[in-house]
PyMOL Python script that loads the backbone (N, CA, C, O; Angstrom):
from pymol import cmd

cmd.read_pdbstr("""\
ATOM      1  N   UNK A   1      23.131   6.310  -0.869  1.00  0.00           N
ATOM      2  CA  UNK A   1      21.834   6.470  -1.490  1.00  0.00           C
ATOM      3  C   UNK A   1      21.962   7.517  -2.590  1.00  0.00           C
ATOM      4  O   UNK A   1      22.734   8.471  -2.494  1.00  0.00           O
ATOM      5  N   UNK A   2      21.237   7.314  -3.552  1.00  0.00           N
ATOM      6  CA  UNK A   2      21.713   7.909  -4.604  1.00  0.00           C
ATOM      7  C   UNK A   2      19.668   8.703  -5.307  1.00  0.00           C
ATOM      8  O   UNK A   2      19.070   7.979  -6.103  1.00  0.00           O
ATOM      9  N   UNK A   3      19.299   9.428  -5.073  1.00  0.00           N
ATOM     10  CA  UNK A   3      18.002   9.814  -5.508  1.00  0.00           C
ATOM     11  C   UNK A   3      18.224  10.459  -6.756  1.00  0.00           C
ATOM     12  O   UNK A   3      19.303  11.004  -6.988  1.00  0.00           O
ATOM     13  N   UNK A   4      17.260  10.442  -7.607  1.00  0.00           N
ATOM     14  CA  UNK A   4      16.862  10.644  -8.597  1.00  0.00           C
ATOM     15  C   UNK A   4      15.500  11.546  -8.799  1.00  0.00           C
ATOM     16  O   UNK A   4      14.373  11.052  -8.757  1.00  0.00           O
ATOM     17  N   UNK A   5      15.805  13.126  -9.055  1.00  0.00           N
ATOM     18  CA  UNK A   5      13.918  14.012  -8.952  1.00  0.00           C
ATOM     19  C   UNK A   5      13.700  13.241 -10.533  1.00  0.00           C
ATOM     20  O   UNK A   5      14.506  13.089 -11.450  1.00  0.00           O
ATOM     21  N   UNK A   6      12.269  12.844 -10.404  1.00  0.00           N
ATOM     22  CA  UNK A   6      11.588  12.234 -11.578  1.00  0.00           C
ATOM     23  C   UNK A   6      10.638  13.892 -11.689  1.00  0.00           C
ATOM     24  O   UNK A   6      10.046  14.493 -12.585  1.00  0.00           O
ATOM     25  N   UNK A   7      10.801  14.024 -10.869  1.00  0.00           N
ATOM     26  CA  UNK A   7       9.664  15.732 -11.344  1.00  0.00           C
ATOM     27  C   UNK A   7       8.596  16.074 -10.252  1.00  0.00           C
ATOM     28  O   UNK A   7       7.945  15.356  -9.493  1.00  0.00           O
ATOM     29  N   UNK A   8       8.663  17.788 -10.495  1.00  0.00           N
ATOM     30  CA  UNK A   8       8.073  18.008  -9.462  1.00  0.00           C
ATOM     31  C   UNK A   8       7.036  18.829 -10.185  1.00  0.00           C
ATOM     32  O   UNK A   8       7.286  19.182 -11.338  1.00  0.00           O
ATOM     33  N   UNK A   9       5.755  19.207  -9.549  1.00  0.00           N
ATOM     34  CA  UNK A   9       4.337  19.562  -9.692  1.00  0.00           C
ATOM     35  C   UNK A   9       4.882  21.012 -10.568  1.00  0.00           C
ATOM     36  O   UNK A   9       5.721  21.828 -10.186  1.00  0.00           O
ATOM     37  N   UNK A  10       4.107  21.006 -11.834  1.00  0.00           N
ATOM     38  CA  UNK A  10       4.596  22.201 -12.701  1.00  0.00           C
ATOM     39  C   UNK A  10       3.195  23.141 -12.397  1.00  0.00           C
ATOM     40  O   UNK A  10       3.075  24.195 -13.021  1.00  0.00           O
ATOM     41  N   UNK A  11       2.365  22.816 -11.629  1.00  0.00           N
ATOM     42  CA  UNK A  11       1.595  23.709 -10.844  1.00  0.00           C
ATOM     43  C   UNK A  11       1.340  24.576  -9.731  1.00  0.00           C
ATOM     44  O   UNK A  11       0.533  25.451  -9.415  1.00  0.00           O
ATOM     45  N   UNK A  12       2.623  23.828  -9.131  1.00  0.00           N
ATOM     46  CA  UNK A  12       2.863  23.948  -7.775  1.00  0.00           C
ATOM     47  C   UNK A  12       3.090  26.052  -7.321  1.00  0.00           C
ATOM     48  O   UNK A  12       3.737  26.824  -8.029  1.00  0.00           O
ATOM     49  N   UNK A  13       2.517  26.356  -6.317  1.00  0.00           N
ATOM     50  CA  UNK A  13       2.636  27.933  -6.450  1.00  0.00           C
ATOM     51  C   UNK A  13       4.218  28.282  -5.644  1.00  0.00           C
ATOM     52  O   UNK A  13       4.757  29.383  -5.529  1.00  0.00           O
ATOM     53  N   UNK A  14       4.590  27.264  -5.275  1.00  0.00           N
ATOM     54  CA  UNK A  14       6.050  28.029  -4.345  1.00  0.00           C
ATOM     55  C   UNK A  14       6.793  26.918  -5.021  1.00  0.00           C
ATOM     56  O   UNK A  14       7.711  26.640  -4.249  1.00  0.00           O
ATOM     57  N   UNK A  15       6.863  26.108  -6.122  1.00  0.00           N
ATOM     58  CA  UNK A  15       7.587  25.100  -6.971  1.00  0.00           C
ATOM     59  C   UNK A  15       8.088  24.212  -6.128  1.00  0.00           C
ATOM     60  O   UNK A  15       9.168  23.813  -6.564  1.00  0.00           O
ATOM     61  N   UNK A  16       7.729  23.594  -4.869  1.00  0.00           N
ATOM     62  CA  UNK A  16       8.051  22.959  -3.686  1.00  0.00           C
ATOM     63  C   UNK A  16       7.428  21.606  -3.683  1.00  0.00           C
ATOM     64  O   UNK A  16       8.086  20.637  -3.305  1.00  0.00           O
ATOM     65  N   UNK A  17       6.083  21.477  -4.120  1.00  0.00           N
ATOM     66  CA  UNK A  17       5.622  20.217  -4.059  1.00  0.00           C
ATOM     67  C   UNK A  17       4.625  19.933  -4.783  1.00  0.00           C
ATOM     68  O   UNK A  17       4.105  20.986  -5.152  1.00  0.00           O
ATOM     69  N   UNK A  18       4.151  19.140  -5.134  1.00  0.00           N
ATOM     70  CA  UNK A  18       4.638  17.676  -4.919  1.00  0.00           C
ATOM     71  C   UNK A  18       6.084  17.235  -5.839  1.00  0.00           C
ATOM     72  O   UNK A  18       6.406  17.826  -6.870  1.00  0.00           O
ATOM     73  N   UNK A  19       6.803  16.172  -5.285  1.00  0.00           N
ATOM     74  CA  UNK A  19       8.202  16.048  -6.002  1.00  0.00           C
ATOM     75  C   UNK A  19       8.184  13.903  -6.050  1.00  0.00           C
ATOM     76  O   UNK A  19       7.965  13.072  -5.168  1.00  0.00           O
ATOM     77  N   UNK A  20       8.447  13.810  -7.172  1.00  0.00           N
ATOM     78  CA  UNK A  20       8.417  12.511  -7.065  1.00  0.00           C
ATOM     79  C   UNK A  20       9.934  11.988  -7.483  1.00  0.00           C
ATOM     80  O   UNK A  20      10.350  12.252  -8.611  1.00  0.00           O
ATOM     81  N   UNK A  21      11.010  11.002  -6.252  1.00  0.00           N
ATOM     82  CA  UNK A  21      12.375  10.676  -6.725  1.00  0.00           C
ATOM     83  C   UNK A  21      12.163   8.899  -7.163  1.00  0.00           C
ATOM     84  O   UNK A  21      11.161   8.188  -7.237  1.00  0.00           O
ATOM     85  N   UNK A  22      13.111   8.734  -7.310  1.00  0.00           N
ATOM     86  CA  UNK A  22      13.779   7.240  -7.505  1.00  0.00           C
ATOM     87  C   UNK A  22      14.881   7.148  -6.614  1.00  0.00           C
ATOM     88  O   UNK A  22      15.502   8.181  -6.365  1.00  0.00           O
ATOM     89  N   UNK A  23      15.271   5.905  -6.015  1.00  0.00           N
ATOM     90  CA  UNK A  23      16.368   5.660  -5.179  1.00  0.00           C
ATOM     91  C   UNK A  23      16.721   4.660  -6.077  1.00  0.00           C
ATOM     92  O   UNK A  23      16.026   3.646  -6.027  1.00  0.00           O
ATOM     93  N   UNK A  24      17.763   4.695  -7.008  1.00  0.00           N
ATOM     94  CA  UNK A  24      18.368   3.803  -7.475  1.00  0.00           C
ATOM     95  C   UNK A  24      19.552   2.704  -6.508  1.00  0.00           C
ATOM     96  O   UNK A  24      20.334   1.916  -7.040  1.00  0.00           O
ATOM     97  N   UNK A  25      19.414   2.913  -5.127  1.00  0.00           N
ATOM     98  CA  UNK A  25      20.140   2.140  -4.575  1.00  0.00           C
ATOM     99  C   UNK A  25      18.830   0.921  -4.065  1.00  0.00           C
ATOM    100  O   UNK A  25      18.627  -0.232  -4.444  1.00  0.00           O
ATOM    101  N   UNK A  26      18.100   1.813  -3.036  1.00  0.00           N
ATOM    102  CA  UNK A  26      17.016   0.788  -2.919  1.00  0.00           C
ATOM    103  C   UNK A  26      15.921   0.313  -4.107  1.00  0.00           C
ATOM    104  O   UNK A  26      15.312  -0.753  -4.017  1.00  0.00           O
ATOM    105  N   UNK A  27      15.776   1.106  -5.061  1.00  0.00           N
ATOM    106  CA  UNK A  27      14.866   0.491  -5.986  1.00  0.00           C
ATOM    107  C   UNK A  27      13.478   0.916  -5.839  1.00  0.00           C
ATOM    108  O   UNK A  27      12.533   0.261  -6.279  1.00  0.00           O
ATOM    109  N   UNK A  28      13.363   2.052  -5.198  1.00  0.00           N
ATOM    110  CA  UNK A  28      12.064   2.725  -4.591  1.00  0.00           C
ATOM    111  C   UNK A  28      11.778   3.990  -4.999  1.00  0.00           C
ATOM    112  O   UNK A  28      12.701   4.644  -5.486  1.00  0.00           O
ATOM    113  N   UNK A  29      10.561   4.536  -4.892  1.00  0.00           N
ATOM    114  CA  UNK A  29       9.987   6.018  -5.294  1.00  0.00           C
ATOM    115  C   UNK A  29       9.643   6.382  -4.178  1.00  0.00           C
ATOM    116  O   UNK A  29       8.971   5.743  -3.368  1.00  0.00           O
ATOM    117  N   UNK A  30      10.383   8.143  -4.000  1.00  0.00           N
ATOM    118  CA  UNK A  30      10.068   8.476  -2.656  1.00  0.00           C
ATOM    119  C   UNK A  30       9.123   9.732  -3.476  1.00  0.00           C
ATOM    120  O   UNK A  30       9.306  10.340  -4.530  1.00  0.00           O
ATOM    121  N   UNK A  31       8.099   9.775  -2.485  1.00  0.00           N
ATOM    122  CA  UNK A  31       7.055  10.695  -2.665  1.00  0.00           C
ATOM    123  C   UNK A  31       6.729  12.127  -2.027  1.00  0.00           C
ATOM    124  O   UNK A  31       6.094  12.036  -0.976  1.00  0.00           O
ATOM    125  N   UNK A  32       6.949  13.086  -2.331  1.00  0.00           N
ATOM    126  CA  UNK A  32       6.810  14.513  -1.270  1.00  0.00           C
ATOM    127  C   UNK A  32       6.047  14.872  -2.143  1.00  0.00           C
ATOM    128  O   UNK A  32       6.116  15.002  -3.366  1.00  0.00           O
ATOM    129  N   UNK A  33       4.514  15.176  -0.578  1.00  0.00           N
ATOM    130  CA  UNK A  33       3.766  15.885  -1.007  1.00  0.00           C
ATOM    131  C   UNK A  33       2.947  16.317   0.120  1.00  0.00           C
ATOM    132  O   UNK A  33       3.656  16.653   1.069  1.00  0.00           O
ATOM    133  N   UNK A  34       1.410  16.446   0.388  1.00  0.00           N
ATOM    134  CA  UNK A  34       1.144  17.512   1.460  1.00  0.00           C
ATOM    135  C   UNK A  34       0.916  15.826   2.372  1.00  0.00           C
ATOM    136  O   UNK A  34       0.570  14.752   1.880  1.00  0.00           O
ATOM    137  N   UNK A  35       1.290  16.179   3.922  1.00  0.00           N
ATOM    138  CA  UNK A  35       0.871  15.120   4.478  1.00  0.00           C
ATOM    139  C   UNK A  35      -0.697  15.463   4.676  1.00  0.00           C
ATOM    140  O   UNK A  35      -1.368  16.487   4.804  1.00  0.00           O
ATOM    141  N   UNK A  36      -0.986  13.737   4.625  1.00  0.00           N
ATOM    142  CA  UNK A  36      -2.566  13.964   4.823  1.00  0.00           C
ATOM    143  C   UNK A  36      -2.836  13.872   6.733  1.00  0.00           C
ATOM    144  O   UNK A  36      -2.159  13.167   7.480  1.00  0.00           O
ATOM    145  N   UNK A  37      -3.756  14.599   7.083  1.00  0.00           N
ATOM    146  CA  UNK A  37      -4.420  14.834   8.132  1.00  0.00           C
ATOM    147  C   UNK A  37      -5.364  14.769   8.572  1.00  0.00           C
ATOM    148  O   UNK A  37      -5.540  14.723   9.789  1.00  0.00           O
ATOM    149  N   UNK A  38      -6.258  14.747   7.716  1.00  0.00           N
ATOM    150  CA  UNK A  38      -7.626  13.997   7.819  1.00  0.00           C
ATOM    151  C   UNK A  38      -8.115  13.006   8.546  1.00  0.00           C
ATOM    152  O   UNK A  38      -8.083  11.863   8.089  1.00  0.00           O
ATOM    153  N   UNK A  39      -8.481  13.184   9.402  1.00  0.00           N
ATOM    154  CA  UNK A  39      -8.954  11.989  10.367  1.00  0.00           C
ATOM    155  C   UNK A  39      -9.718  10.430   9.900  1.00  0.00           C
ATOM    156  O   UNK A  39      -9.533   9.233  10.119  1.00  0.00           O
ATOM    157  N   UNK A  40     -10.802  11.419   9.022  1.00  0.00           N
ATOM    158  CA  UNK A  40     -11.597  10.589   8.305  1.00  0.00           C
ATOM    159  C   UNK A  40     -11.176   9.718   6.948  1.00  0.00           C
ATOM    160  O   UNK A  40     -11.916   8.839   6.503  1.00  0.00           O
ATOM    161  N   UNK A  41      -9.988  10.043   6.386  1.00  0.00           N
ATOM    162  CA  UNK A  41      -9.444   9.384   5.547  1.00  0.00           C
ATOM    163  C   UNK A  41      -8.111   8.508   6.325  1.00  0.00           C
ATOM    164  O   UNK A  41      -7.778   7.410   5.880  1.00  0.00           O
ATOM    165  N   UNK A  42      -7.519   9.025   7.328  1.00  0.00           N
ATOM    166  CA  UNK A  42      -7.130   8.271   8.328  1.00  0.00           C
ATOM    167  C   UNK A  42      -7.494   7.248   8.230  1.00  0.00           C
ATOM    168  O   UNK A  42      -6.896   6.318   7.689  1.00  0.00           O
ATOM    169  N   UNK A  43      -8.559   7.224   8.741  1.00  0.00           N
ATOM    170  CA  UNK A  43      -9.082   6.332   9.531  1.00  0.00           C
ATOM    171  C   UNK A  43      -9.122   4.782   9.136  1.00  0.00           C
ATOM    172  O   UNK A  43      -9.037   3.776   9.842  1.00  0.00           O
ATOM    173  N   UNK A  44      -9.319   4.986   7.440  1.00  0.00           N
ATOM    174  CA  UNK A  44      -9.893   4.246   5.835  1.00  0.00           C
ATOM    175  C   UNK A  44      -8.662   3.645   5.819  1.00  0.00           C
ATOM    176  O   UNK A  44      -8.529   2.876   4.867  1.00  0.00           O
ATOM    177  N   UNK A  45      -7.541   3.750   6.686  1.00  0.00           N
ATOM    178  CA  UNK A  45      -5.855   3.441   5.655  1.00  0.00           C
ATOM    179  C   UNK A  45      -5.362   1.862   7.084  1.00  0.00           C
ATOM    180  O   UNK A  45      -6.057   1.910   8.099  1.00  0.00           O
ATOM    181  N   UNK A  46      -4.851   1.305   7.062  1.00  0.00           N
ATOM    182  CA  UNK A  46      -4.242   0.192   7.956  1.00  0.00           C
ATOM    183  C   UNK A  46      -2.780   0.825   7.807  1.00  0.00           C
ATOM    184  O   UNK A  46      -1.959   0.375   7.008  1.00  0.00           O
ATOM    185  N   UNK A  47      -2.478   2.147   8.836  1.00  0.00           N
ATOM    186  CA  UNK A  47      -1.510   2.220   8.441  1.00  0.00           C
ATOM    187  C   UNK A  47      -0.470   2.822   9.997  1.00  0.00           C
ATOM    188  O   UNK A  47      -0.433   3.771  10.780  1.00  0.00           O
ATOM    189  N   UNK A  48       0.131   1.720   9.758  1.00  0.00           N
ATOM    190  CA  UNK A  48       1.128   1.680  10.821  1.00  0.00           C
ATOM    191  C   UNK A  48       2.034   3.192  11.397  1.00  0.00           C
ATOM    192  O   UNK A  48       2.408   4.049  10.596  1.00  0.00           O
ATOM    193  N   UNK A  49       2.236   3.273  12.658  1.00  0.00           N
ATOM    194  CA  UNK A  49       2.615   4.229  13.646  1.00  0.00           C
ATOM    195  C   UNK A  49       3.935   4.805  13.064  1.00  0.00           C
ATOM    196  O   UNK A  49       4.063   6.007  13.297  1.00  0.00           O
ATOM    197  N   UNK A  50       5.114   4.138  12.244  1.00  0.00           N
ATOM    198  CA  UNK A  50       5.772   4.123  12.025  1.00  0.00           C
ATOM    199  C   UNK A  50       5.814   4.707  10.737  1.00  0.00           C
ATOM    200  O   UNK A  50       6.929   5.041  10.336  1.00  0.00           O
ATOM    201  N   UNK A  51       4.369   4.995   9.653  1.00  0.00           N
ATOM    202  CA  UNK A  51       4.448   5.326   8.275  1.00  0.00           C
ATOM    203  C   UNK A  51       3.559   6.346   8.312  1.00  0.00           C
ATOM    204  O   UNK A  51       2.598   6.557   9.052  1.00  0.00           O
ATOM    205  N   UNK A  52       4.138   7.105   7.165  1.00  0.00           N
ATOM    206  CA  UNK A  52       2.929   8.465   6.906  1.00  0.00           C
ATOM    207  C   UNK A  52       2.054   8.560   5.591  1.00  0.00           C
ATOM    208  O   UNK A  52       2.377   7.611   4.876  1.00  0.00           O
ATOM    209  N   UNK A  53       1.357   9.107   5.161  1.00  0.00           N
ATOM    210  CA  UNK A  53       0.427   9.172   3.639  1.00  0.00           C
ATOM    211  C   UNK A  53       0.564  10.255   3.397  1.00  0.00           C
ATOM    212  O   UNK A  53       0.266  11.071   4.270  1.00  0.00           O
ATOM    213  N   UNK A  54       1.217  10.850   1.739  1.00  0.00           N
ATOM    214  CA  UNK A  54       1.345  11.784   1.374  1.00  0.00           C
ATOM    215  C   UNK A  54       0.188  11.687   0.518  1.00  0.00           C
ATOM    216  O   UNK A  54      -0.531  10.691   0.434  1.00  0.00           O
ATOM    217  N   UNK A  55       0.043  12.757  -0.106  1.00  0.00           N
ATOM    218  CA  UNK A  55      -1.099  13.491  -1.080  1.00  0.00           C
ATOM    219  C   UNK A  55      -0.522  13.997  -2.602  1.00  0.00           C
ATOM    220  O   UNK A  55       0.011  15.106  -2.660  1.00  0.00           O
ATOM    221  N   UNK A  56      -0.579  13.586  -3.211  1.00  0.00           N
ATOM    222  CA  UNK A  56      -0.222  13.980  -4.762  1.00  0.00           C
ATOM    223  C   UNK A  56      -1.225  14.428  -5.651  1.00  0.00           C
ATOM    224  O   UNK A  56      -2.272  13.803  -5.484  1.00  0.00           O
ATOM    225  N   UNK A  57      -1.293  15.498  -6.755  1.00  0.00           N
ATOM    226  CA  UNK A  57      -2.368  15.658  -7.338  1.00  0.00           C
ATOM    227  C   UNK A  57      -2.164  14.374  -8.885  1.00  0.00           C
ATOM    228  O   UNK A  57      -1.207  13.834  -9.441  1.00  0.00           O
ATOM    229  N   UNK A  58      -3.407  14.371  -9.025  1.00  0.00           N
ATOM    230  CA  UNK A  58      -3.255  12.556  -9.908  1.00  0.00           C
ATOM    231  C   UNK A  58      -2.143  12.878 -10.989  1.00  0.00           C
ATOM    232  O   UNK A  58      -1.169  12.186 -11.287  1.00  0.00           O
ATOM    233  N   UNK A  59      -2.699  14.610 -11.712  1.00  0.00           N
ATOM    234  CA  UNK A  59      -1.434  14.100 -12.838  1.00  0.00           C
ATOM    235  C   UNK A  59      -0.117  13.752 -12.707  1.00  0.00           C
ATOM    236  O   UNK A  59       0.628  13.592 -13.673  1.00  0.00           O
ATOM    237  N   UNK A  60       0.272  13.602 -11.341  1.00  0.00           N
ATOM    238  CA  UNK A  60       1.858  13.572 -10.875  1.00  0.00           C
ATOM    239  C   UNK A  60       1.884  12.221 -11.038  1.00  0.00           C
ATOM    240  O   UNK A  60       2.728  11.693 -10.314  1.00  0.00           O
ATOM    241  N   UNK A  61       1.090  11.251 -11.921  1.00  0.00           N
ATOM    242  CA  UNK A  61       2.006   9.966 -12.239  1.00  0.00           C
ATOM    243  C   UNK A  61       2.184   9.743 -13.351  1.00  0.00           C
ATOM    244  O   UNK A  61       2.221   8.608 -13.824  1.00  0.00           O
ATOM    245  N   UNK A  62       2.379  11.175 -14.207  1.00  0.00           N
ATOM    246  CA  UNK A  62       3.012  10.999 -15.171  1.00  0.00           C
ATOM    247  C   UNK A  62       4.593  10.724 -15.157  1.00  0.00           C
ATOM    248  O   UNK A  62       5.245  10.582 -16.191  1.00  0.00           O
ATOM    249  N   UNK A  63       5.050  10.674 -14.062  1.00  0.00           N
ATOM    250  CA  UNK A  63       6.556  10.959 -13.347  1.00  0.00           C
ATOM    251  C   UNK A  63       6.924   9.785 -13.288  1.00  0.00           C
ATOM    252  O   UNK A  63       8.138   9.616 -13.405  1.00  0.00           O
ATOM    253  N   UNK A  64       6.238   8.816 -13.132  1.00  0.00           N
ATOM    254  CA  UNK A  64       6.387   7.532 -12.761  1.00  0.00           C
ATOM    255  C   UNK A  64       6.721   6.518 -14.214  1.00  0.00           C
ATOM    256  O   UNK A  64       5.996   6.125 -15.128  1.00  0.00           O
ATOM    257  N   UNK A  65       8.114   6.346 -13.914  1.00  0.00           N
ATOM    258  CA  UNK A  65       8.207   5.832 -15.299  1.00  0.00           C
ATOM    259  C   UNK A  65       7.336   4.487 -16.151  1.00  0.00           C
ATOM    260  O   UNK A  65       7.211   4.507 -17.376  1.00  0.00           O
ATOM    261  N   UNK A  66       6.716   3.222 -15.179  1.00  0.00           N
ATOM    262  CA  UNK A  66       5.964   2.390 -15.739  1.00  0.00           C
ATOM    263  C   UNK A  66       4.757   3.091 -16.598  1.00  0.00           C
ATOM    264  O   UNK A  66       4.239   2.673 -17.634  1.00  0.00           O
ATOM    265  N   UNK A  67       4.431   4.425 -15.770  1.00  0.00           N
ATOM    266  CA  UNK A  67       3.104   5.135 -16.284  1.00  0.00           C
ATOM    267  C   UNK A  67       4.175   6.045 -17.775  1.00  0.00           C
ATOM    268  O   UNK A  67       3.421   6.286 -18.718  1.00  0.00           O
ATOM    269  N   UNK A  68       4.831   6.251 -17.895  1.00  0.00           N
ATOM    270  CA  UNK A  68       4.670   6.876 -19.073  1.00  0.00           C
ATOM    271  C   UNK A  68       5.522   6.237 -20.377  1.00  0.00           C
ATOM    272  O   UNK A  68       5.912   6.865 -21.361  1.00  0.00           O
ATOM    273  N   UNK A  69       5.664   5.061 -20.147  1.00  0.00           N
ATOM    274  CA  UNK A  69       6.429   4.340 -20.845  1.00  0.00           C
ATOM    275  C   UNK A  69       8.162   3.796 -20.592  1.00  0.00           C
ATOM    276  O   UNK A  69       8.905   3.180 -21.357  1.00  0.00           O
ATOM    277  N   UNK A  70       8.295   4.097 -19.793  1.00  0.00           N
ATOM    278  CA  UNK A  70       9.470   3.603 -19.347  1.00  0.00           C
ATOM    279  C   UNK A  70      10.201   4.727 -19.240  1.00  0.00           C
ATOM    280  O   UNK A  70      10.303   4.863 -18.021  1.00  0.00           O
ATOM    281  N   UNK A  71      10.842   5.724 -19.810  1.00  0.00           N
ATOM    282  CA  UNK A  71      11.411   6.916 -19.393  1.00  0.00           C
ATOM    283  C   UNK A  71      10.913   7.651 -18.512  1.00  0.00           C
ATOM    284  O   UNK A  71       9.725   7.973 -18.498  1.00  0.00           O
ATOM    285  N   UNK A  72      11.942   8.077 -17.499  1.00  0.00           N
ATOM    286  CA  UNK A  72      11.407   9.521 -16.100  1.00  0.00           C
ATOM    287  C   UNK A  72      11.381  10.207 -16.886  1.00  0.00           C
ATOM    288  O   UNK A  72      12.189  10.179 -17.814  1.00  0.00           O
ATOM    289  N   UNK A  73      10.488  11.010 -16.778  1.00  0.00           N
ATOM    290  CA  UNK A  73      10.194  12.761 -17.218  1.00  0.00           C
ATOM    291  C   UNK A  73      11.183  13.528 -16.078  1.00  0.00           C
ATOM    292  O   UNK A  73      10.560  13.916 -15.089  1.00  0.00           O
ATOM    293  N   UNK A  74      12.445  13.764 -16.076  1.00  0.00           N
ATOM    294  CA  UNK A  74      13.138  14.730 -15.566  1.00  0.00           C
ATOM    295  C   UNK A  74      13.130  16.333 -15.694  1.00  0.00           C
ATOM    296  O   UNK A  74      13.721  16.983 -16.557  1.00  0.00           O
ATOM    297  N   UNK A  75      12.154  16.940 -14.414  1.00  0.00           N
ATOM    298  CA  UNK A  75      11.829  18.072 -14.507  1.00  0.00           C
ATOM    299  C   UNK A  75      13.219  18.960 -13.842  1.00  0.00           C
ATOM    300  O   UNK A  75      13.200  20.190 -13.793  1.00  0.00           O
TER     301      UNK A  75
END
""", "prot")
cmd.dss("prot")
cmd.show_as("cartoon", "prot")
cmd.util.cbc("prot")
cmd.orient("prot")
């Protein structure tokens, strides 16, 4: 597996999170950010025992290369 940081939160107060990669082996974006806990937004999601929901603040899809034109912003 081979990851790729596309960039991490230039707001962030301990520069830790949120961090958005690429897995150029699988072809996927892995996402670190605060897990959500919320019961009540829980609740809203169909989401299996086996998966978790992270939390990103919105401007973090500037990271995402379809969103900014095809190049990662490598922070």
């Amino acid at each position: 597996m081979s990851l790729h940081m596309l960039g991490k939160d230039p707001q962030s107060k301990e520069g830790k999170s949120a961090t958005v990669y690429y897995d150029d082996v699988s072809d996927r974006y892995l996402v670190q950010g605060l897990k959500v806990l919320d019961d009540e937004r829980l609740s809203q999601l169909d989401l299996p025992a086996h998966e978790t929901v992270v939390e990103i603040p919105k401007y973090m899809v500037e990271f995402f290369p379809e969103v900014n034109g095809g190049g990662g912003a490598v922070v």
